[in-house]
C-alpha positions as CSV (number, residue, x, y, z in Angstrom):
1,X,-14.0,-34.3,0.5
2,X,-12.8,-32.1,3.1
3,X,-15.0,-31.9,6.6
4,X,-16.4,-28.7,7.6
5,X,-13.9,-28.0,10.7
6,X,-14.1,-23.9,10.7
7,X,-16.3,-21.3,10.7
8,X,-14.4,-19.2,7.7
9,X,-11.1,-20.3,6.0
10,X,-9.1,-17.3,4.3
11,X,-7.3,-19.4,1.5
12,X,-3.8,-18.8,0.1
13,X,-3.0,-15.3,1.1
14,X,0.1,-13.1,1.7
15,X,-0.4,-12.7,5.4
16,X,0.9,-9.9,7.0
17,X,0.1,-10.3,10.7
18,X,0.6,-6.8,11.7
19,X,3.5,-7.4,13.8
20,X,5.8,-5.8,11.8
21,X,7.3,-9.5,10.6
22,X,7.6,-10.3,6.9
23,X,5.0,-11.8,5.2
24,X,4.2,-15.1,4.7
25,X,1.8,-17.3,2.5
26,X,-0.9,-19.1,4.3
27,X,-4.3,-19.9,5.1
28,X,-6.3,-18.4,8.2
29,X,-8.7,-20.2,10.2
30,X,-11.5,-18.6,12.9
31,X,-14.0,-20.1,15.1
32,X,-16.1,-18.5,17.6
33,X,-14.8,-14.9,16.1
34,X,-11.8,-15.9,16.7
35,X,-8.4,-16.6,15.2
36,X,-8.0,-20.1,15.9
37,X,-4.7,-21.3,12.9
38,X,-2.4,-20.0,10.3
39,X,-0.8,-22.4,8.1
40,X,-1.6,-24.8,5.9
41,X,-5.2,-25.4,7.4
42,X,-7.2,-29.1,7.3
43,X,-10.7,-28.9,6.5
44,X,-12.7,-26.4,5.2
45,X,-15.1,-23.5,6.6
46,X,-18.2,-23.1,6.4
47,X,-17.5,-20.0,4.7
48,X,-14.5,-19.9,2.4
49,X,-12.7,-16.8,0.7
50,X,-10.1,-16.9,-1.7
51,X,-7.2,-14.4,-1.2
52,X,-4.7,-15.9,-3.8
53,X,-4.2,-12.7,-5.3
54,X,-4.5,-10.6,-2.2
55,X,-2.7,-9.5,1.3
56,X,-4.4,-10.8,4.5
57,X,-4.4,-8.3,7.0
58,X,-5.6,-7.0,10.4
59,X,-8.8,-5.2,10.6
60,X,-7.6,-1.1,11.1
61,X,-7.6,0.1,14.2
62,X,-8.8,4.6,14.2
63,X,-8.3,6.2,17.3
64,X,-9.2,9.5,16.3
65,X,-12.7,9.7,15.4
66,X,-16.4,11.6,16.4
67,X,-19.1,8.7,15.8
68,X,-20.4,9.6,19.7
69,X,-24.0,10.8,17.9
70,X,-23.4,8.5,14.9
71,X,-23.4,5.5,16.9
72,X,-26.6,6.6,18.4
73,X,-28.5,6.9,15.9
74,X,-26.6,4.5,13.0
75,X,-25.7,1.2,12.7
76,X,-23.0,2.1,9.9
77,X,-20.2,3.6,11.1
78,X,-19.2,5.2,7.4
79,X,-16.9,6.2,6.0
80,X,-14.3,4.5,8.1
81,X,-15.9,0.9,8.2
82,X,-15.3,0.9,4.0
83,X,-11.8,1.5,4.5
84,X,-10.6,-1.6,6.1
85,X,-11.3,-0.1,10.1
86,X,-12.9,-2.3,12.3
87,X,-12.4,-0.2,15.1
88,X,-13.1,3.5,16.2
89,X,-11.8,5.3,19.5
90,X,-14.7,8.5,19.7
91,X,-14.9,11.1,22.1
92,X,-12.0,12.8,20.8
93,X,-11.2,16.3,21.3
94,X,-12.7,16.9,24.7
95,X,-16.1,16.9,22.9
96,X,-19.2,14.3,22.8
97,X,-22.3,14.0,24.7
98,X,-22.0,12.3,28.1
99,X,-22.1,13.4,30.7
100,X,-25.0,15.5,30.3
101,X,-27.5,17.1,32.5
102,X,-31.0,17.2,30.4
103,X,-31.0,20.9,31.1
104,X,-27.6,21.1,28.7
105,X,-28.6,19.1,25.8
106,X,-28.3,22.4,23.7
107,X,-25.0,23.4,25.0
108,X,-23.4,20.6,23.8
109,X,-25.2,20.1,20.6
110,X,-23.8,23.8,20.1
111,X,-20.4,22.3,21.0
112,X,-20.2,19.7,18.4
113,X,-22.0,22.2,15.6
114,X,-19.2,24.4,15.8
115,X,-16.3,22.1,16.7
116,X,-17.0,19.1,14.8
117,X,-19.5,20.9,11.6
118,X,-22.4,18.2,12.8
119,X,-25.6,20.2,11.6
120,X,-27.6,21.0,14.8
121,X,-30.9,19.4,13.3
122,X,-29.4,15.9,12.5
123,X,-28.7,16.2,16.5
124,X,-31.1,17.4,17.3
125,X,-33.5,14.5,15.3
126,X,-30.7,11.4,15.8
127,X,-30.1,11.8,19.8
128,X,-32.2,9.9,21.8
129,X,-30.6,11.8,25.0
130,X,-31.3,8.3,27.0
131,X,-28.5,8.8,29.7
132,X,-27.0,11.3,32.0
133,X,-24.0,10.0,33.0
134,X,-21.1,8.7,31.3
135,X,-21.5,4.9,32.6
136,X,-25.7,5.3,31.5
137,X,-24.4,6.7,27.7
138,X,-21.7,3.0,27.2
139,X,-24.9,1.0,28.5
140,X,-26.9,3.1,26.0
141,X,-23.7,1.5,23.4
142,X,-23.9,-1.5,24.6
143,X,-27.2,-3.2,23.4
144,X,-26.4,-1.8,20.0
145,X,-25.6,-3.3,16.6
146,X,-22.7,-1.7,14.3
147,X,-20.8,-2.2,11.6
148,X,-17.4,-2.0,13.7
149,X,-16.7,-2.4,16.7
150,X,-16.7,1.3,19.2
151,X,-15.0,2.4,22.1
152,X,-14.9,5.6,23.7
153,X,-13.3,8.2,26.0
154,X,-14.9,10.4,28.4
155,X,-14.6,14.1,26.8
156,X,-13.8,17.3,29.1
157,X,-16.4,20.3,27.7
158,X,-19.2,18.0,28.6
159,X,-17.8,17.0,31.7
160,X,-17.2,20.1,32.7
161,X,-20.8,21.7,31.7
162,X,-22.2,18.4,34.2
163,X,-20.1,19.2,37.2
164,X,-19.9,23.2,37.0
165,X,-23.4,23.8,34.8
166,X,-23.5,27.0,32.8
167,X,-20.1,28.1,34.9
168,X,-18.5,25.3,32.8
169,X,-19.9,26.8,29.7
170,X,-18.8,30.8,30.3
171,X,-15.3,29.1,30.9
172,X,-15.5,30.4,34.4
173,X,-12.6,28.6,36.5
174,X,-12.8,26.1,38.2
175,X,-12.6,25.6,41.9
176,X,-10.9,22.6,43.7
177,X,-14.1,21.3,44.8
178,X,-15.0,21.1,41.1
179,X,-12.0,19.3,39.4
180,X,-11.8,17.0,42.1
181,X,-15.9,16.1,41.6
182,X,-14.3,16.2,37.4
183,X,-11.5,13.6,38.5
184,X,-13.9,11.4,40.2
185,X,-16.1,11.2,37.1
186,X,-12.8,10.3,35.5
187,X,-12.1,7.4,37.4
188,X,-15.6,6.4,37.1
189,X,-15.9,6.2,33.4
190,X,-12.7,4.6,32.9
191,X,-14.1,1.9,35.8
192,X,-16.7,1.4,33.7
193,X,-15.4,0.8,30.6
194,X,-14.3,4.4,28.6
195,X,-11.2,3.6,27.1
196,X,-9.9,6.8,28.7
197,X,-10.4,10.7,28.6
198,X,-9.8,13.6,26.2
199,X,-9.7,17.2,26.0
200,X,-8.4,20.6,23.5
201,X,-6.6,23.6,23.9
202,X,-7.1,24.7,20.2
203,X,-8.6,28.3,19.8
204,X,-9.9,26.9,16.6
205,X,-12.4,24.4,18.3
206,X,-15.4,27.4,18.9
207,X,-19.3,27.4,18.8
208,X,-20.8,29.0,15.2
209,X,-20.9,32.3,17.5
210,X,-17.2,32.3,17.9
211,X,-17.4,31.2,21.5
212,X,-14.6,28.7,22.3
213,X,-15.5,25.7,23.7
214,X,-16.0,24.5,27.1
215,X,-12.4,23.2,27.7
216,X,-10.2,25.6,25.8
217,X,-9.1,28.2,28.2
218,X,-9.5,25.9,31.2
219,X,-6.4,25.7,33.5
220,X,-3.8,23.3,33.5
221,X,-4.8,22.4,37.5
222,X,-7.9,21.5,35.8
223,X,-6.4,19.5,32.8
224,X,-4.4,17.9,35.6
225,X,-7.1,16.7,37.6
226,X,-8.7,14.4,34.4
227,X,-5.2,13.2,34.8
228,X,-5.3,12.2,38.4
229,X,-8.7,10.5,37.5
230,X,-6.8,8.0,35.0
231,X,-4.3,7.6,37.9
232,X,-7.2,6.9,40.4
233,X,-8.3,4.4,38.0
234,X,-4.9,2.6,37.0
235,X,-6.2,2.6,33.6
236,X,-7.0,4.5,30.7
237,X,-5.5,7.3,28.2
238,X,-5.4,10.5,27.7
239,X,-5.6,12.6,24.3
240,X,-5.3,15.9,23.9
241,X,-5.6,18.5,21.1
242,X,-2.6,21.3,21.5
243,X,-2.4,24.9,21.1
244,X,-1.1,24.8,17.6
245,X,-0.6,28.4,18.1
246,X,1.7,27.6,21.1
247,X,4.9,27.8,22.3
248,X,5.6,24.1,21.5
249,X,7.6,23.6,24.1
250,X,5.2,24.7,26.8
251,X,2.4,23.0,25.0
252,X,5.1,19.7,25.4
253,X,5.5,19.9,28.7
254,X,1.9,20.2,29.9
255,X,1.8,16.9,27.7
256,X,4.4,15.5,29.9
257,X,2.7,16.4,33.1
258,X,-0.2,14.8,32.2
259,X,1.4,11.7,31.5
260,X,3.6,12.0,35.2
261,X,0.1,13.1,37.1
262,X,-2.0,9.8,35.2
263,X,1.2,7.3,35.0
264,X,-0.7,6.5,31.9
265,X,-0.1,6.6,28.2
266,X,-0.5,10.3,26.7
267,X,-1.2,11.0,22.8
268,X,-1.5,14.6,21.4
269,X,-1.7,16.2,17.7
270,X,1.4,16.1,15.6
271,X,0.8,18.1,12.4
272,X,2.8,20.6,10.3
273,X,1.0,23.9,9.9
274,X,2.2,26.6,7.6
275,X,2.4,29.4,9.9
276,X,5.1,27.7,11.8
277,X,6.6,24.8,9.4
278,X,8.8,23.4,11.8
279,X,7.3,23.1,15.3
280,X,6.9,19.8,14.7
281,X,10.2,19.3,15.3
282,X,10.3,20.9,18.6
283,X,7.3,19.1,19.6
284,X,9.0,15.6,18.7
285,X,12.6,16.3,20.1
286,X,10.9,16.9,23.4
287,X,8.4,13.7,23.0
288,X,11.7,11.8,22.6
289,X,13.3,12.8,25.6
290,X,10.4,12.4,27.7
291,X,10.3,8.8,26.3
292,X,13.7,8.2,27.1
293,X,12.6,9.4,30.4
294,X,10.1,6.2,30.9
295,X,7.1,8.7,29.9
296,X,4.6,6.8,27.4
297,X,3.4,10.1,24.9
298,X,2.8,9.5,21.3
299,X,2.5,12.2,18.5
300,X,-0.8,11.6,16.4
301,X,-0.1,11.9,12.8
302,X,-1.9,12.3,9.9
303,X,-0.9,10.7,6.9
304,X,-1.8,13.2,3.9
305,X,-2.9,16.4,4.1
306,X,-5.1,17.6,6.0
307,X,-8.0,17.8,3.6
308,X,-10.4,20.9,4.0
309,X,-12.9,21.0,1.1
310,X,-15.4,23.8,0.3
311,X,-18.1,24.0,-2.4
312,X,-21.4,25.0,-3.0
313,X,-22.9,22.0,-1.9
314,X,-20.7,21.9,1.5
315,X,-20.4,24.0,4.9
316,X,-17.8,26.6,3.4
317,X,-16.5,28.3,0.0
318,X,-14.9,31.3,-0.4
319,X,-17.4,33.7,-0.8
320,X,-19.5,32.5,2.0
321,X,-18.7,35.5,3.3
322,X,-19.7,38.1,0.6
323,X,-22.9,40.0,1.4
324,X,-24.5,39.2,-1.9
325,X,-24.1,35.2,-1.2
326,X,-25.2,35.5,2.2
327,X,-28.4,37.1,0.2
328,X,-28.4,33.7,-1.4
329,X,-26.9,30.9,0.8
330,X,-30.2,29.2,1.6
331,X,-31.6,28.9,-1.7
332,X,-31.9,25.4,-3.0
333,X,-28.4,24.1,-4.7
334,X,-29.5,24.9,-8.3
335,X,-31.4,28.1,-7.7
336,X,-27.7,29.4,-6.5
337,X,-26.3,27.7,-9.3
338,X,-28.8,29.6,-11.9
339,X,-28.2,32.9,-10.4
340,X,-24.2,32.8,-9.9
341,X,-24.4,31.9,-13.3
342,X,-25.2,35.4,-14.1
343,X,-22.2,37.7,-14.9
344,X,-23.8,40.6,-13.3
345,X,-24.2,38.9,-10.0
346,X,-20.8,37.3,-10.2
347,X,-19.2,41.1,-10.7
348,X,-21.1,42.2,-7.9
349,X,-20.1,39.7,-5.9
350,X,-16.1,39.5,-6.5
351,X,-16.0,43.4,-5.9
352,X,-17.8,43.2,-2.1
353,X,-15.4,42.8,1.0
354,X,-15.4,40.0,3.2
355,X,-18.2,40.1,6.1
356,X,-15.9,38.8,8.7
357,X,-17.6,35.7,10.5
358,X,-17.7,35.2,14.3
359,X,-15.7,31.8,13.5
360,X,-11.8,33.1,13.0
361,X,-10.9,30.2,11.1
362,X,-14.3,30.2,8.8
363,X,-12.6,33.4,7.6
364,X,-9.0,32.4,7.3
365,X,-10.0,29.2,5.4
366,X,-12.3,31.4,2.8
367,X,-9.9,33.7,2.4
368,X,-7.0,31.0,1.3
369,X,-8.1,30.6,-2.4
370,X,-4.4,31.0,-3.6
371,X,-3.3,27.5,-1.9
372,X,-6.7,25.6,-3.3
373,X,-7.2,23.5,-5.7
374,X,-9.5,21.6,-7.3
375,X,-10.5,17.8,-6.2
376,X,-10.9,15.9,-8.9
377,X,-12.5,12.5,-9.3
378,X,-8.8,11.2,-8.9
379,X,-8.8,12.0,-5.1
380,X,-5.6,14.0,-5.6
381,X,-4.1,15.1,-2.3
382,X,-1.0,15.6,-3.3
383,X,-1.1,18.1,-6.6
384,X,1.8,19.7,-7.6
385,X,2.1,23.7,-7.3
386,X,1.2,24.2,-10.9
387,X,-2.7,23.5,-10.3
388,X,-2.2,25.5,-7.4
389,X,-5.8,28.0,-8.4
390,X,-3.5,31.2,-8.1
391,X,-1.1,29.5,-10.7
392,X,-3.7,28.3,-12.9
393,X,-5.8,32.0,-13.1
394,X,-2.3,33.3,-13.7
395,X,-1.8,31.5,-16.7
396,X,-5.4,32.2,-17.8
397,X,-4.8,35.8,-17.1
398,X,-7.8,35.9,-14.6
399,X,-7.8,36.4,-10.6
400,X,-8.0,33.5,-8.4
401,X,-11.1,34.7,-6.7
402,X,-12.7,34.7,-10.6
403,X,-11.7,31.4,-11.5
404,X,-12.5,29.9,-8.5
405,X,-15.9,31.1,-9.0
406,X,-16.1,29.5,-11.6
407,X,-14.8,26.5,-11.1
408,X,-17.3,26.0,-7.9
409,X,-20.5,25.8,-10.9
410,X,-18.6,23.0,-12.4
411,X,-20.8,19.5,-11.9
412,X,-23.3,21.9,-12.0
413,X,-22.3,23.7,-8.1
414,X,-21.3,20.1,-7.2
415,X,-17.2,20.8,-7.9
416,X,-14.5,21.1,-4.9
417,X,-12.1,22.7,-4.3
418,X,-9.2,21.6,-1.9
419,X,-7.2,23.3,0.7
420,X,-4.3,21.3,2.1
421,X,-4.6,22.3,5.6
422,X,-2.2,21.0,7.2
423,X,0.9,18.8,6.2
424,X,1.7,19.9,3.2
425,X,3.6,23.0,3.0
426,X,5.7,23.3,-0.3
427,X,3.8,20.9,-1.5
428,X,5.6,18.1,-0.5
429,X,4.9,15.2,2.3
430,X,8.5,15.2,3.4
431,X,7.3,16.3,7.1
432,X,4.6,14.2,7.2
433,X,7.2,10.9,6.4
434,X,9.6,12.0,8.6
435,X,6.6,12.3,11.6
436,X,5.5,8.9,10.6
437,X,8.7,7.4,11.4
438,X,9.3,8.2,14.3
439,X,8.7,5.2,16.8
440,X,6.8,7.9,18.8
441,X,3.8,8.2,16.8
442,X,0.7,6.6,16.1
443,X,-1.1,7.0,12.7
444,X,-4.7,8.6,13.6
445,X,-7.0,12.2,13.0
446,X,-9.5,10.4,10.8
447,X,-12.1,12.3,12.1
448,X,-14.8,9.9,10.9
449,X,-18.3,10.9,12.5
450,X,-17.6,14.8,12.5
451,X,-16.9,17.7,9.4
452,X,-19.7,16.5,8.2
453,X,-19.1,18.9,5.1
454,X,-16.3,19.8,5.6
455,X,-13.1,17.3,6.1
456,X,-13.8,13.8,4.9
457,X,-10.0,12.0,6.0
458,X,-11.5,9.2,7.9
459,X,-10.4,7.5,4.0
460,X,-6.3,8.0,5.5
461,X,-5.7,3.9,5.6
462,X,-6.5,3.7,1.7
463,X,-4.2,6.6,1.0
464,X,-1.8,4.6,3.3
465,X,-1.7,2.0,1.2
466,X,-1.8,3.2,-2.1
467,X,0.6,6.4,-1.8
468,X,3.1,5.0,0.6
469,X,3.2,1.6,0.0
470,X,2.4,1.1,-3.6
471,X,2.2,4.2,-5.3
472,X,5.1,5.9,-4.0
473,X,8.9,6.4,-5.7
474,X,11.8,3.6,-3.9
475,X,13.1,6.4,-1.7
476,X,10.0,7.5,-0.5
477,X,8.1,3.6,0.2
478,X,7.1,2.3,3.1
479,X,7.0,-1.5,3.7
480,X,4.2,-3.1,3.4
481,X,4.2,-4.7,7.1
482,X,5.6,-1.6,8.4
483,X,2.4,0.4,7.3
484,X,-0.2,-2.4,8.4
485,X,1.1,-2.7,12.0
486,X,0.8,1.2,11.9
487,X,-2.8,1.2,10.5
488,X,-3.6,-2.2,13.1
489,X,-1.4,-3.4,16.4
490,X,-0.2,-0.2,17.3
491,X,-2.7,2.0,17.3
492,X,-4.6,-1.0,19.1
493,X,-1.8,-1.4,21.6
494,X,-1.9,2.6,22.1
495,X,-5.3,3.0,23.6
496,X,-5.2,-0.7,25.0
497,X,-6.8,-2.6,22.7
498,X,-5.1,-5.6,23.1
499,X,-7.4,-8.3,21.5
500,X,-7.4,-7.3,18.2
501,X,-4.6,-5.5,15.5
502,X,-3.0,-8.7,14.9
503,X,-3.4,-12.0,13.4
504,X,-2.6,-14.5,15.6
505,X,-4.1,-17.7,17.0
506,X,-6.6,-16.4,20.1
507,X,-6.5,-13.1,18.7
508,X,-10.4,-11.1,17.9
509,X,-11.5,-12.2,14.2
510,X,-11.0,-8.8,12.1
511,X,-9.8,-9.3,9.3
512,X,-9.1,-7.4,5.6
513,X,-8.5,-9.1,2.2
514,X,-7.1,-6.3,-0.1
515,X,-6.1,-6.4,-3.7
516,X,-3.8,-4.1,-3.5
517,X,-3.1,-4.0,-7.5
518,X,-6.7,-3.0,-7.9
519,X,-7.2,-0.4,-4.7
520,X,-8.5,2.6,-5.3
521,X,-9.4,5.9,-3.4
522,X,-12.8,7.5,-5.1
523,X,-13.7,11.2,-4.3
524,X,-15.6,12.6,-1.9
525,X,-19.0,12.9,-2.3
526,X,-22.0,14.5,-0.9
527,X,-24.6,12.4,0.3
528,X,-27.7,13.4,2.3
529,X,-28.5,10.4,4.4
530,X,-28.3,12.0,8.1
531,X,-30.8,12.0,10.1
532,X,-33.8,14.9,8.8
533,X,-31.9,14.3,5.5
534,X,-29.0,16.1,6.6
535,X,-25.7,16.4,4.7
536,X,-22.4,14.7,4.6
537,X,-19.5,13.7,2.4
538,X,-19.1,9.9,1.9
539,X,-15.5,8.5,0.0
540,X,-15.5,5.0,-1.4
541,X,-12.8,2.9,-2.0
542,X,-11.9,-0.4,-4.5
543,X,-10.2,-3.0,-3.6
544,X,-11.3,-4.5,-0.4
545,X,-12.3,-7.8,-1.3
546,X,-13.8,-9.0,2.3
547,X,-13.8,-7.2,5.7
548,X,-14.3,-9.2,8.3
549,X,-15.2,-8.1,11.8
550,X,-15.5,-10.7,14.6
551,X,-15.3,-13.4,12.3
552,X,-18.4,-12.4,10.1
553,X,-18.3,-10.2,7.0
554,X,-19.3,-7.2,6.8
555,X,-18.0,-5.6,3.5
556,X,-17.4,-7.7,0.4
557,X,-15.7,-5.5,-2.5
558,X,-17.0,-2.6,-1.1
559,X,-21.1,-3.1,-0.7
560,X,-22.2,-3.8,3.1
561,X,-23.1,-7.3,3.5
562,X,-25.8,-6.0,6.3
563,X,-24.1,-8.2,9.0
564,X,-24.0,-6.2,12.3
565,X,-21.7,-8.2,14.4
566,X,-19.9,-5.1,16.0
567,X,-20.2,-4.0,19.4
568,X,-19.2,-1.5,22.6
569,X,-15.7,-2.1,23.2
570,X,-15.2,-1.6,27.1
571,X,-11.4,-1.1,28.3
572,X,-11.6,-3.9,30.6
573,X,-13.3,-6.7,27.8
574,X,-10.4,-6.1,25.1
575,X,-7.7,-6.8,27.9
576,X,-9.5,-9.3,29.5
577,X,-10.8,-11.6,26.1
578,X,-7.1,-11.3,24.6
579,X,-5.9,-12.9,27.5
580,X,-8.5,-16.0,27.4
581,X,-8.7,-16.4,23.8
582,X,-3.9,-16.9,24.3
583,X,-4.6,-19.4,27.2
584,X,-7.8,-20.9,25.4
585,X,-6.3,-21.7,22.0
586,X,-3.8,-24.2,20.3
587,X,-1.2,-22.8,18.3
């Protein structure tokens, strides 16, 4: 009879540590929540699982994500935590909620409505507002219980709004007195934990009014001065959201400024967009020479395409726009359902112009029904052109805009539609493997916490997995411990996160058992479970046998366990603990 030694043996698995090295067969061993053997172990755990069929893996580390409200108000930090994460990077974007004066609660729940599709009421219900500044909002983090663990970066609109008030908000510029008060408050959140700052350039990131965002139009002295704030601090990162619309060299170089001004690591968005196919390439020829240079910048890439989905029962479809649905639009789901029914109505309808909304990009998305569509329960995000809708009403001798009214009552109004957004133009995911290569980027965009009804792509490390690793033809596959070390150690290693993202004696306890024969990616599906019952898409997976986060489980094939053993991440605890738990364990 073996003697209870461990808290949790993982028995007989294909480990793959996330280094990159092949894998190996072996047990894993963890005390304390933490890794303490691999190999063949003596004794046996208090807890046992057996992964005799299944790869051993990191716990997935998301770098991209919005859970900044989420976290407040939720202990669950879905979807991400059912996809094998175990840790989320918020505060993306240049948007969040700290620092905030309690006179500009309302600007920034503005913000986030209309750059992150977060219904004002579920903020307005699920904030507690018990900070101010951005060292009172991680001790607000840091006496609560998740799912995952959470760390977070200090976001420019809301800085900006605290320092300059409602000049910060009219996007009035700023004066030197002002960014170096900004830089200051840099250096202070990164002191006190934040994992480092963010901001965006994108014209697309707007209030539901069509006023951009705090940090959009803010000058690059500005930008520059979060930068000297990181520098001040000798610690941190800095993401940023480009002008996709750009020049992408000028956008580059700004990039590469920021990352001389800080001396610190620099990530940005990398994605393929159809109005100009191949900026990425400009954008990555310059990353590599400013790497060759001894600059750290990584491109951020997503994995799929970038998945917009509309519907009835979501935030857009393509009529939302049409005077007689506006008529409509808050009626209860089936009460629209009964009445678009109605020929009549849908005649009327199809023959009105487009109303154009104050959002550009609400418009430009409506108006794309040629390149949807539809999302079946298959999770299909890479169709080929003939289901393309215009392809499919051609063939049925109908117009797009007609079918695709119809096709949105299907699941009685619960059917959606699809609009590759990004990444996939031809159809293909050629771009996107060629971006992922590169040693230059880092796998991220989730955007878990935010497009509430919307985006749901915070499911990207199952698509990993199954499409590129499993799924995919010879030519096309990705190793298996390539992709883990993509979705775990270096992402970690990117934002600083150096306890966790690989198994490894001494290393933080998070760890996934995966059955990769039997995983799965389920649709999206509306749930409404927010705060004041508000909306938002969920997206299951099969095929996680056990996550495990700080050596306790929190997912066992796919149900919560309701163990809460994550926590705040400060910058300073995951350097720090990685190097004790090395010095304080045997090999």
């Amino acid at each position: 009879m073996k003697t209870i030694a461990h808290d949790m043996v993982i028995r007989g698995g294909l480990v793959i540590d996330g280094s990159g090295s092949p894998a190996f067969r072996a047990d894993v061993a963890i005390n304390g929540g933490r890794i303490t053997a691999i190999g063949p172990i003596e004794g046996s755990g208090k807890e046992e699982i057996d992964a005799a069929d299944c790869l051993v893996t990191p716990g997935f580390v998301d770098v991209h994500t919005h859970y900044d409200g989420q976290a407040t108000w939720e202990h669950t930090l879905a979807p991400s935590s059912g996809h094998g994460v175990t840790t989320v990077v918020t505060g993306n974007c240049g948007v969040g909620f700290a620092p905030v004066r309690p006179s500009d609660h309302q600007v920034l729940i503005k913000v986030m409505e209309g750059v992150e599709d977060i219904p004002e009421v579920v903020m307005a219900e699920g904030i507690s507002w018990n900070w101010e500044t951005f060292p009172d909002y991680l001790d607000v983090l840091s006496v609560r219980e998740f799912d995952i663990d959470v760390a977070t970066q200090i976001p420019h609109s809301p800085l900006r709004v605290y320092v300059m008030g409602q000049r910060g908000a009219d996007h009035e510029p700023s004066t030197p007195e002002d960014r170096v008060a900004m830089a200051k408050l840099v250096t202070e959140a990164v002191q006190a934990g934040a994992i480092g700052v963010s901001t965006s350039r994108s014209p697309g990131h707007r209030l539901k009014n069509g006023k951009l965002a705090p940090s959009i139009d803010s000058a690059d002295e500005e930008i520059l001065a979060l930068a000297s704030g990181l520098k001040e601090a000798g610690a941190g990162v800095f993401q940023i959201i480009t002008n996709a619309s750009g020049n992408p060299a000028e956008e580059i170089s700004l990039v590469r400024k920021l990352a001389e001004t800080s001396q610190r690591p620099v990530s940005f968005t990398l994605l393929q967009v159809p109005r100009a196919p191949e900026d990425w390439r400009i954008s990555l020829k310059h990353v590599e020479q400013a790497n060759a240079d001894g600059l750290a910048i990584r491109g951020q890439v997503f994995p799929r395409p970038v998945g917009v989905l509309l519907g009835l029962d979501l935030s857009l479809n393509p009529f939302l726009t049409r005077l007689s649905y506006r008529a409509i639009e808050k009626l209860p789901l089936a009460e629209r359902v009964a009445i678009l029914r109605d020929p009549a109505f849908k005649a009327k309808l199809l023959a009105e112009v487009p109303i154009p909304d104050p959002q550009p990009m609400l418009n430009e998305l409506c108006a794309q029904v040629n390149e949807m569509f539809v999302l079946d329960d298959r999770a299909e995000y890479t169709p080929p052109a003939d289901k393309l809708i215009c392809n499919l009403a051609a063939s049925a001798g109908v117009s797009a805009e007609s079918l695709a009214y119809d096709l949105l009552l299907g699941d009685e109004g619960k059917a959606i539609l699809y609009l590759p957004g990004a990444n996939y133009v031809g159809n293909t995911l050629n771009a996107v493997r060629e971006m992922m290569a590169s040693p230059y980027t880092i796998l991220g965009l989730g955007d878990g916490g935010a497009h509430y009804g919307l985006i749901c792509d915070a499911s990207y490390p199952t698509f990993m997995l199954t499409h590129w690793v499993r799924d995919a033809s010879p030519e096309q596959r990705f190793p298996i411990e390539w992709a883990i070390s993509e979705l775990s150690r270096k992402p970690a290693e990117a934002v600083g996160l150096m306890d966790r993202g690989l198994l490894k004696p001494g290393m933080k306890a998070d760890v996934n058992v995966i059955n990769l024969d039997r995983l799965r990616l389920s649709a999206p599906r509306t749930a409404y479970d927010l705060p004041s019952g508000g909306r938002r898409l969920q997206q299951r997976a099969e095929g996680y046998v056990a996550t495990v986060v700080s050596g306790m489980v929190t997912y066992r094939n796919g149900k919560a366990t309701g163990a809460l053993p994550g926590r705040l991440v400060r910058r300073q605890q995951a350097q720090q603990q990685s190097v004790q738990g090395r010095e304080g364990v045997r090999p």
